[in-house]
DRENDO-1510 file (C-alpha; in Angstrom, 1 decimal, always signed):
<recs>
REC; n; res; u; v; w
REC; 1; UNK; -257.5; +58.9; +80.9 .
REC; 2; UNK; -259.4; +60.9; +78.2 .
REC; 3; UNK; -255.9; +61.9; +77.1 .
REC; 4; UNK; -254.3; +58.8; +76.7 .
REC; 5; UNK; -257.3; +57.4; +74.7 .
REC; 6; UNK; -256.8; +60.4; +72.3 .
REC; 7; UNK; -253.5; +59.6; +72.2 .
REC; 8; UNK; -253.8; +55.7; +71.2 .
REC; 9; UNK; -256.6; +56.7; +68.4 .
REC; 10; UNK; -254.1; +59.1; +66.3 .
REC; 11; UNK; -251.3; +56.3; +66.6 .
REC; 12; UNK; -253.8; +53.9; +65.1 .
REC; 13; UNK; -254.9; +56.0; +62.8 .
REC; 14; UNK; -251.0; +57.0; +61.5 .
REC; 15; UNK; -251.0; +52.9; +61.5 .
REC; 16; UNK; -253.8; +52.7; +59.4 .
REC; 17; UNK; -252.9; +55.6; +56.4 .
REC; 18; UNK; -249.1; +54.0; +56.5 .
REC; 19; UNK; -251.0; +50.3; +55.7 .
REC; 20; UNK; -253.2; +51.6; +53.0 .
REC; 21; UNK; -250.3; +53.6; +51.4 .
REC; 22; UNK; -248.0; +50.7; +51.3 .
REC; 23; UNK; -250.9; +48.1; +49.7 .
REC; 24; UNK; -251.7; +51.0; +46.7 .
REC; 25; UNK; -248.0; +50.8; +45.6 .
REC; 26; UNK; -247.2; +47.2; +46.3 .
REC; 27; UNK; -250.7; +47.0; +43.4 .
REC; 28; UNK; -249.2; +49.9; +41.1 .
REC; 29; UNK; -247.8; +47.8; +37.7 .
REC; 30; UNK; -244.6; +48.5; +37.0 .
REC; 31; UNK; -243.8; +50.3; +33.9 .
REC; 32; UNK; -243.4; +48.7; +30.9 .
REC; 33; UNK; -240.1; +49.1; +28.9 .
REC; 34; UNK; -240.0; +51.2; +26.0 .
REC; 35; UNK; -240.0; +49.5; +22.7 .
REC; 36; UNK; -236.9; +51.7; +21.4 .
REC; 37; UNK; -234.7; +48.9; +22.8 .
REC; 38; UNK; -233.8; +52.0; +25.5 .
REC; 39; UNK; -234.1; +49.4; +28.2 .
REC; 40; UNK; -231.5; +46.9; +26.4 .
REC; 41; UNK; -229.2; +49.5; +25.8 .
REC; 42; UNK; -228.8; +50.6; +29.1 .
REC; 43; UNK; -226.9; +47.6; +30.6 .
REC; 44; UNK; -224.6; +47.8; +27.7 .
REC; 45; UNK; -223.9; +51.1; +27.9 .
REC; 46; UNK; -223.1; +50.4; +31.6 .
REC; 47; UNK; -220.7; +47.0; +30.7 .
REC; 48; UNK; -218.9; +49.7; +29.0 .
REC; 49; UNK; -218.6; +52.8; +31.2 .
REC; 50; UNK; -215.4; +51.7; +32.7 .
REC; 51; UNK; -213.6; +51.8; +29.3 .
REC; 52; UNK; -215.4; +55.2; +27.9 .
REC; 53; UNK; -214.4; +56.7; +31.6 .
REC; 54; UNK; -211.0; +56.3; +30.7 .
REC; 55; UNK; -210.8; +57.2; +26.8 .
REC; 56; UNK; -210.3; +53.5; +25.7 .
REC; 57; UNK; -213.7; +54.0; +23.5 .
REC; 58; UNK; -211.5; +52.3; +20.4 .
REC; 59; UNK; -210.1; +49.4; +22.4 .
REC; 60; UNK; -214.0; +48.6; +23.4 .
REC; 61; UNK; -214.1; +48.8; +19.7 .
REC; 62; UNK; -211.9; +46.5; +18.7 .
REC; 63; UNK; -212.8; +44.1; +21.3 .
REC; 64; UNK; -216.1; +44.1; +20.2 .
REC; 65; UNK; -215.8; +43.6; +16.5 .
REC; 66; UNK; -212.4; +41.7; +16.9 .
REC; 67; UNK; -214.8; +38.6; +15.3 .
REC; 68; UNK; -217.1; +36.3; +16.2 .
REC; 69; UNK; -218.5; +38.3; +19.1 .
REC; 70; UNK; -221.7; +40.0; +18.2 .
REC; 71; UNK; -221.6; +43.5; +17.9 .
REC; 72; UNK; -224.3; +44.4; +20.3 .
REC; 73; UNK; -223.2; +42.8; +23.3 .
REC; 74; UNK; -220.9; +43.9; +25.8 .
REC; 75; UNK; -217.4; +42.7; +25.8 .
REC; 76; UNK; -217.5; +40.1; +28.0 .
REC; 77; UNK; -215.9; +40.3; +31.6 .
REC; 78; UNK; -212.6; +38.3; +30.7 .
REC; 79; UNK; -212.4; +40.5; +27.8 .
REC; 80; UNK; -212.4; +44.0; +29.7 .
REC; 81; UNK; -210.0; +42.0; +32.2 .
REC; 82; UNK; -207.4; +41.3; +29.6 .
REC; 83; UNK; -207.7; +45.1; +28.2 .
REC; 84; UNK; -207.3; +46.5; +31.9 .
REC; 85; UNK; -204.1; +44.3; +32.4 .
REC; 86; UNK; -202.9; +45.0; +29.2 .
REC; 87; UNK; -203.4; +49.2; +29.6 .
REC; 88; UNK; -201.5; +48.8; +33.0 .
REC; 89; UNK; -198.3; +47.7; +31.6 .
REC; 90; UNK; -198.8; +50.2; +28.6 .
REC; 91; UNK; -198.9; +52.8; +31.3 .
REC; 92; UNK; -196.0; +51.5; +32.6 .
REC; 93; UNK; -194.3; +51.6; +29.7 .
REC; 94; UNK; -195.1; +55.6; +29.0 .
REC; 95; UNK; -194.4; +56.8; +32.5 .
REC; 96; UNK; -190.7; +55.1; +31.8 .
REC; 97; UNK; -190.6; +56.9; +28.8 .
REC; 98; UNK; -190.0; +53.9; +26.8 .
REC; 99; UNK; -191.1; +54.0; +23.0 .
REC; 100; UNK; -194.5; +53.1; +22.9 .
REC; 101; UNK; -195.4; +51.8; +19.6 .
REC; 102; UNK; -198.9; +49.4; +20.8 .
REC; 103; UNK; -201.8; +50.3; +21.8 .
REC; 104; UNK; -205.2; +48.8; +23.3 .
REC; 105; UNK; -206.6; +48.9; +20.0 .
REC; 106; UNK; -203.8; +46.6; +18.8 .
REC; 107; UNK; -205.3; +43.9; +21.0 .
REC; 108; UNK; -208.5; +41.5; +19.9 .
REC; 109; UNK; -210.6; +39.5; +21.8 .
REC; 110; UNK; -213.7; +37.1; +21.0 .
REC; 111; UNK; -216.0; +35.0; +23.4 .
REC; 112; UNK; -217.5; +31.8; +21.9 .
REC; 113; UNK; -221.4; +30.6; +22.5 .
REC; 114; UNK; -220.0; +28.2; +25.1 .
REC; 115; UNK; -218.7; +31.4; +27.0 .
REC; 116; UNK; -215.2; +30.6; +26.7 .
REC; 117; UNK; -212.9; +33.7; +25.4 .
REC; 118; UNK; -210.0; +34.3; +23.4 .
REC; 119; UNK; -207.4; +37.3; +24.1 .
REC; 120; UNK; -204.2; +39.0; +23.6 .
REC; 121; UNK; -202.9; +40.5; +26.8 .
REC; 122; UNK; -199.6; +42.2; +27.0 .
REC; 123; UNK; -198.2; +40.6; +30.6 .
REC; 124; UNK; -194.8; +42.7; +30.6 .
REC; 125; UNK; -192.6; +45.6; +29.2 .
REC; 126; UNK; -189.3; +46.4; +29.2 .
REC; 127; UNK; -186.9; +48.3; +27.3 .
REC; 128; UNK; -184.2; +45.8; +25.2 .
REC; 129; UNK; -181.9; +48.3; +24.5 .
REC; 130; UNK; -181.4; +51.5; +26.1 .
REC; 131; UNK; -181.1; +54.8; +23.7 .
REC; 132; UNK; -181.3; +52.4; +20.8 .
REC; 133; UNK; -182.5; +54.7; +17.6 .
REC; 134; UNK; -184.4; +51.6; +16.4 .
REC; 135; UNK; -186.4; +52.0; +20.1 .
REC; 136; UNK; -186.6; +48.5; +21.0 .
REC; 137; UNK; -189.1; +47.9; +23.2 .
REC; 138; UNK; -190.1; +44.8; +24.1 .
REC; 139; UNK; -193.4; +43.7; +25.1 .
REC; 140; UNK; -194.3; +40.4; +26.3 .
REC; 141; UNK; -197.9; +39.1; +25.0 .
REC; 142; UNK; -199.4; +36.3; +25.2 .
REC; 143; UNK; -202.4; +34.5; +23.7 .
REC; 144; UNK; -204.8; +34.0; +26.7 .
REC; 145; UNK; -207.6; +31.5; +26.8 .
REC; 146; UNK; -210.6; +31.8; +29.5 .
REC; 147; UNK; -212.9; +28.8; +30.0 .
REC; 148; UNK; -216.5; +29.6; +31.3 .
REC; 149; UNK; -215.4; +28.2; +34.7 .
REC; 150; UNK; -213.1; +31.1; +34.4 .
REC; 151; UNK; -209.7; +28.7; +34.3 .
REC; 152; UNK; -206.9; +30.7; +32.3 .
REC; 153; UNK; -204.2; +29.2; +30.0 .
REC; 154; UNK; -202.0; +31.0; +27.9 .
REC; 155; UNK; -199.0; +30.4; +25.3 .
REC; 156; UNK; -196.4; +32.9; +23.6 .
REC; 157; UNK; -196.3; +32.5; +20.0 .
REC; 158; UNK; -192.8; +31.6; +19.0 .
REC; 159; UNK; -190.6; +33.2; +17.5 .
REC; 160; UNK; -187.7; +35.9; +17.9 .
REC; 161; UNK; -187.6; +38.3; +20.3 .
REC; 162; UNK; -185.6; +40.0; +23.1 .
REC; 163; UNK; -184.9; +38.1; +26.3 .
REC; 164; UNK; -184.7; +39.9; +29.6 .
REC; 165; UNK; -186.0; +38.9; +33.0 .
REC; 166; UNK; -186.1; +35.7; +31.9 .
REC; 167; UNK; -188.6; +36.0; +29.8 .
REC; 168; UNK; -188.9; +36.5; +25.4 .
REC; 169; UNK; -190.3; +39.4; +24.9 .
REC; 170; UNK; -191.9; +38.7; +21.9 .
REC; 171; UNK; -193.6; +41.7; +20.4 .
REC; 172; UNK; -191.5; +45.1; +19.2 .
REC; 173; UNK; -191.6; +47.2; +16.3 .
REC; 174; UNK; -190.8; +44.9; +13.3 .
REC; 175; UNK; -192.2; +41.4; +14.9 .
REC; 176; UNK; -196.4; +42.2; +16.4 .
REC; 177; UNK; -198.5; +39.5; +17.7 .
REC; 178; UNK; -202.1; +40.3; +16.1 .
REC; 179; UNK; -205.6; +38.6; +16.1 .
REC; 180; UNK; -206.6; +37.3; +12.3 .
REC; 181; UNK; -209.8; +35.6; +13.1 .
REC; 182; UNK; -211.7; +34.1; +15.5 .
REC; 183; UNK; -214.2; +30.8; +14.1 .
REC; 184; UNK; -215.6; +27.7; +15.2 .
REC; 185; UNK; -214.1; +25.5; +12.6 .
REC; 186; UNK; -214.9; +21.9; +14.5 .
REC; 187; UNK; -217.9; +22.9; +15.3 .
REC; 188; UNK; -217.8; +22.2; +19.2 .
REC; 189; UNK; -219.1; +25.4; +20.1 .
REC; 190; UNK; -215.7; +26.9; +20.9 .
REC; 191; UNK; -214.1; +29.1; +18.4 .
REC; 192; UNK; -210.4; +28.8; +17.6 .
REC; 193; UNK; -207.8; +31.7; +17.4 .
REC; 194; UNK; -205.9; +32.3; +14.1 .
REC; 195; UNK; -202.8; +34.5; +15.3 .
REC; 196; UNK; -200.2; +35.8; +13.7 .
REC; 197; UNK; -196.7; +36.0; +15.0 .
REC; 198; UNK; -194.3; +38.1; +12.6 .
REC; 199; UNK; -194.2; +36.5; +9.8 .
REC; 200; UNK; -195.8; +33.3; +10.9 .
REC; 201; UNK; -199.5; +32.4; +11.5 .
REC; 202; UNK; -200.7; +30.0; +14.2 .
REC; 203; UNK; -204.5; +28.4; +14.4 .
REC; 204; UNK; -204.9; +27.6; +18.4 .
REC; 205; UNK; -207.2; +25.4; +19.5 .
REC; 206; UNK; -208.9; +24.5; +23.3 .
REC; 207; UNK; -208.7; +21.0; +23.7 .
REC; 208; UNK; -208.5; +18.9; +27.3 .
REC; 209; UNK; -207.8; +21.5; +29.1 .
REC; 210; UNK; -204.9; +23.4; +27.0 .
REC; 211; UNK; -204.0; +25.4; +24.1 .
REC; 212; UNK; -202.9; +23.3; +21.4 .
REC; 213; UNK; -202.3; +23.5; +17.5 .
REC; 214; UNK; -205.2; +23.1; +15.3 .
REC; 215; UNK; -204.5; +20.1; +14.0 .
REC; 216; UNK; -206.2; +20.3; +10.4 .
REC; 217; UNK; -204.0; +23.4; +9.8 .
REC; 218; UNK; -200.8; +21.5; +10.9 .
REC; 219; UNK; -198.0; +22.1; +8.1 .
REC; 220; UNK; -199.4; +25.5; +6.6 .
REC; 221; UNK; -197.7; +28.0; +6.2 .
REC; 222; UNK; -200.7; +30.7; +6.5 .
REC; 223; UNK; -200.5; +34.3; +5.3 .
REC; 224; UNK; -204.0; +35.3; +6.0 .
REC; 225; UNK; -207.7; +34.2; +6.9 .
REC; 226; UNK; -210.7; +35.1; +3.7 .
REC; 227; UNK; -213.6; +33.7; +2.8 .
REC; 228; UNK; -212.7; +33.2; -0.7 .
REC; 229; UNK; -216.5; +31.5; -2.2 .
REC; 230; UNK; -218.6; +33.2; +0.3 .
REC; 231; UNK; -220.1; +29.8; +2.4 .
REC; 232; UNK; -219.8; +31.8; +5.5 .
REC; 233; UNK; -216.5; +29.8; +6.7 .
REC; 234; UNK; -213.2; +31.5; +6.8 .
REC; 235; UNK; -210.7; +29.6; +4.3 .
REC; 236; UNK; -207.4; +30.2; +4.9 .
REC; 237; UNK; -204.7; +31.4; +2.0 .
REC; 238; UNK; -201.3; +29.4; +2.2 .
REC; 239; UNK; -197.8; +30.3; +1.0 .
REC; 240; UNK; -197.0; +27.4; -1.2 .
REC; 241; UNK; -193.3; +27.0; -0.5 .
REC; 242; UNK; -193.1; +28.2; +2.9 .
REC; 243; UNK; -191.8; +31.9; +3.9 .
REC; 244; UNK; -188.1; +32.1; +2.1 .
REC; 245; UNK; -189.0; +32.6; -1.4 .
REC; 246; UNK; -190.4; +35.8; -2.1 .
REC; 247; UNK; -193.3; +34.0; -3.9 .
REC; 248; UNK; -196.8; +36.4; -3.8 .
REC; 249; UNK; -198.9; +33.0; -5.0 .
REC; 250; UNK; -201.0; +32.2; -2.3 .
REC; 251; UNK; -203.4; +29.4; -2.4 .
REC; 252; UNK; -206.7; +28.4; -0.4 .
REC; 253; UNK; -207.2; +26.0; +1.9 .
REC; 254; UNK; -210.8; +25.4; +1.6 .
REC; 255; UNK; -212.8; +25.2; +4.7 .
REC; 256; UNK; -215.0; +22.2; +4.6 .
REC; 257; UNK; -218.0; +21.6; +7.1 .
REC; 258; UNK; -216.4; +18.7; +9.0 .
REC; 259; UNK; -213.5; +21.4; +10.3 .
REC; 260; UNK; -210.9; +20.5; +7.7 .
REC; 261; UNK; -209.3; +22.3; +5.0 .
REC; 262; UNK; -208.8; +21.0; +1.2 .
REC; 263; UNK; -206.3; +22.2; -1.1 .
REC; 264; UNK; -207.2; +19.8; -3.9 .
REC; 265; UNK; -211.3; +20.6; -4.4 .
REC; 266; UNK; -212.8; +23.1; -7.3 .
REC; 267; UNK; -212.7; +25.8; -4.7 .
REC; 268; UNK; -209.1; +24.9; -4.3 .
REC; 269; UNK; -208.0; +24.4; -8.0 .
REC; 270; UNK; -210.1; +27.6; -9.1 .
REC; 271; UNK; -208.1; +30.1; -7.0 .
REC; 272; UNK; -204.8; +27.8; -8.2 .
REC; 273; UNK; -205.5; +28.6; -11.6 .
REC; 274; UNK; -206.6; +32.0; -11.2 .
REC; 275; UNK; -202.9; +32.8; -10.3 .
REC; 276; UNK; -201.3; +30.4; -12.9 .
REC; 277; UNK; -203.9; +30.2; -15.5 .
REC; 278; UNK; -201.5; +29.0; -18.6 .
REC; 279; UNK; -198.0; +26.9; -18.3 .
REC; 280; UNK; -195.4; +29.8; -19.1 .
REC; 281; UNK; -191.6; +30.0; -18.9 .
REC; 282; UNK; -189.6; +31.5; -16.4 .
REC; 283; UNK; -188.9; +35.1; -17.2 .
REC; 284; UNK; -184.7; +34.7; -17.0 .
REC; 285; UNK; -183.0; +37.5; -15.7 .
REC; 286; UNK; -186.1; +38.9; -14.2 .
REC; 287; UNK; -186.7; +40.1; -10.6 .
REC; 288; UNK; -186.9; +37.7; -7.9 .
REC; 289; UNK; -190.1; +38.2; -7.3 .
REC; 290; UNK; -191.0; +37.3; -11.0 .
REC; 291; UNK; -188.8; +34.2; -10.8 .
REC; 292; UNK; -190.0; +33.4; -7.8 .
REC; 293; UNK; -194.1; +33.3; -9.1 .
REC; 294; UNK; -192.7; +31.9; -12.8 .
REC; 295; UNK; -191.3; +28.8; -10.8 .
REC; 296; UNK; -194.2; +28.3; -8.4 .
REC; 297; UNK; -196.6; +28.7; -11.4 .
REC; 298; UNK; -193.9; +26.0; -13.2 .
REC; 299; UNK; -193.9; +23.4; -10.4 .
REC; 300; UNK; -198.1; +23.6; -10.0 .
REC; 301; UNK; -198.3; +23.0; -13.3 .
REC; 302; UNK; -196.0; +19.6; -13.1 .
REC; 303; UNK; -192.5; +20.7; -14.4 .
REC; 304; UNK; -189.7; +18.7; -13.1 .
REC; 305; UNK; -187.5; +20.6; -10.8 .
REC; 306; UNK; -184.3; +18.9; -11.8 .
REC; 307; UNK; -184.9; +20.3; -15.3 .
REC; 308; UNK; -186.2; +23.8; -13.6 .
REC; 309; UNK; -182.9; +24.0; -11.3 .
REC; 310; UNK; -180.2; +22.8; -14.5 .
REC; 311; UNK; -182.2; +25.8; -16.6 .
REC; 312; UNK; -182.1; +28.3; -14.1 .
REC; 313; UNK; -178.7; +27.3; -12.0 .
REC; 314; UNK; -176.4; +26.0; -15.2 .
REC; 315; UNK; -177.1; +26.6; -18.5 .
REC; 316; UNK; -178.4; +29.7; -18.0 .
REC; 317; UNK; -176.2; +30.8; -14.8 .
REC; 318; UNK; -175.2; +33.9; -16.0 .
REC; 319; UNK; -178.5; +35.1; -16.3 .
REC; 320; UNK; -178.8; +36.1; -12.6 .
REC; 321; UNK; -181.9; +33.5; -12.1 .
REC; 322; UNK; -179.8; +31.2; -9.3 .
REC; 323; UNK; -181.5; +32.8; -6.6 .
REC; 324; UNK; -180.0; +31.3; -3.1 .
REC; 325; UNK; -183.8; +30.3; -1.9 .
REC; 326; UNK; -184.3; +28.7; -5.2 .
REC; 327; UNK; -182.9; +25.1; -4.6 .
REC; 328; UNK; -184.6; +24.8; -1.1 .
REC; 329; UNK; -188.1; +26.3; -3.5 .
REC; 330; UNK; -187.5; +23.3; -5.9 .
REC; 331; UNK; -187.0; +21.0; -3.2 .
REC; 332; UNK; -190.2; +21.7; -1.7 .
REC; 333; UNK; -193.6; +19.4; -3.1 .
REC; 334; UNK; -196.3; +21.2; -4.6 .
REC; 335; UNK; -199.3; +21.6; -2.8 .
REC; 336; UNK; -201.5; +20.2; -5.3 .
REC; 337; UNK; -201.0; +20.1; -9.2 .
REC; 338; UNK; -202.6; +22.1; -12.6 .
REC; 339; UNK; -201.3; +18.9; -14.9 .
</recs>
């Protein structure tokens, strides 16, 4: 009996030092972060970690400052997704000993504030033509879109490319599908894409549900995406006359607030002058380059391209200044006017 009381008082006792341990350290405050930002960092560093593990520290990179993704977050989880699928298919490409000429770098990606992102992700590779010196291989990309339900939608630029497997594969050596800039130009709280495609550049919007053509950028024919006066919104620079002639006058389509762009504003007519600043004539005989800018500079400034084409094409034919784009350039209506 004596025993077995002993016994019960050093299990209530063990009870006892257990209880009082456990209250002292549910009451111990827990430390407070550091005020190095050491405790923000972390997570980051760990959003990261699966990209540094496996060497892609400039693809994380380029995701990151691909635009209008803030260069202290982690790329978001659609964005590491599209990276991942598009490495897969770049392995594949290298363990078939294809010509590998893209890389995860060469890939952008961008989430807006409403958590919706924006993405290049190669889908598929194959090789267009075997033992071909001009190594054609042909990748398949598309432009991804990833609502913050996490919904997907996706559309191939056009243009030329290889078909095989039934599909266009629509990136290769001479023809790249590449991010120019991602901006909220409507304002909604949803960036759009400006892409470029070969020699072609595309402004995507979301709207509805799908991928669609920005509307207010419909009938450019965009070279590249600048701020040109500094408001903090991206204009974009236009090829007058299309792709064909070998112009290198390219105007600004001024970004207004509303999500439009003006070609006919001071912003506008400042950058039009800049390149044309006084009416001169067309340097006959010159290179076609030089003709080219002499008769874009011509038809800004109001010159009438019947009289530009008799100059250029009859009376003075033997000068070499009948280009072949030039009647489909003096067909074409200025985008705005000097006169």
């Amino acid at each position: 009996m004596r025993d077995k009381l002993i016994g019960f008082l050093i299990v209530l006792a063990v009870a006892a030092l257990i209880w009082f341990v456990g209250t002292k350290l549910r009451k111990t405050p827990a430390a407070s972060p550091p005020d190095d930002g050491a405790a923000v960092a972390a997570p980051i560093r760990d959003a990261a970690a699966p990209f540094a593990t496996r060497g892609d520290d400039a693809a994380v990179a380029a995701i990151v400052d691909a635009g209008a993704q803030d260069a202290t977050l982690a790329p978001s989880a659609a964005c590491r997704a599209m990276v991942e699928a598009s490495e897969e298919k770049i392995d594949v490409a290298k363990d078939a000993g294809y010509c590998v000429d893209l890389s995860a770098a060469d890939l952008a990606c961008a989430t807006s504030k409403n958590g919706a992102t924006w993405g290049l992700r190669i889908d598929d590779v194959t090789d267009l033509e075997a033992d071909a010196a001009s190594c054609p291989t042909g990748w398949l990309m598309r432009v991804v879109h990833v609502a913050p339900d996490n919904s997907q939608q996706t559309v191939i630029p056009p243009g030329p490319g290889g078909v095989r497997n039934g599909h266009r594969y629509n990136v290769y050596k001479a023809a790249p599908v590449y991010a120019l800039a991602f901006f909220d130009w409507d304002g909604d709280g949803e960036d759009e894409a400006v892409i470029g495609r070969w020699t072609s550049v595309f402004v995507y919007t979301f709207k509805h549900g799908h991928i669609a053509f920005y509307a207010p950028a419909a009938g450019l024919t965009i070279s590249q995406v600048d701020d040109v006066d500094g408001d903090g919104r991206p204009d974009l620079l236009v090829r007058p006359f299309g792709d064909e002639p070998p112009t290198t006058i390219e105007l600004v389509a001024h970004s207004l607030e509303d999500g439009t762009f003006t070609l006919h504003d001071a912003v506008a007519v400042k950058r039009a002058q800049s390149l044309c600043p006084t009416d001169a004539p067309v340097a006959l005989g010159a290179s076609e380059e030089v003709v080219a800018n002499d008769v874009a500079c011509s038809l800004l400034w109001g010159h009438d391209p019947k009289a530009l084409r008799k100059q250029l094409c009859e009376t003075n034919a033997d000068a070499g200044s009948c280009f072949p784009w030039l009647r489909r350039m003096l067909a074409t209506r200025p985008l705005l006017s000097l006169h």
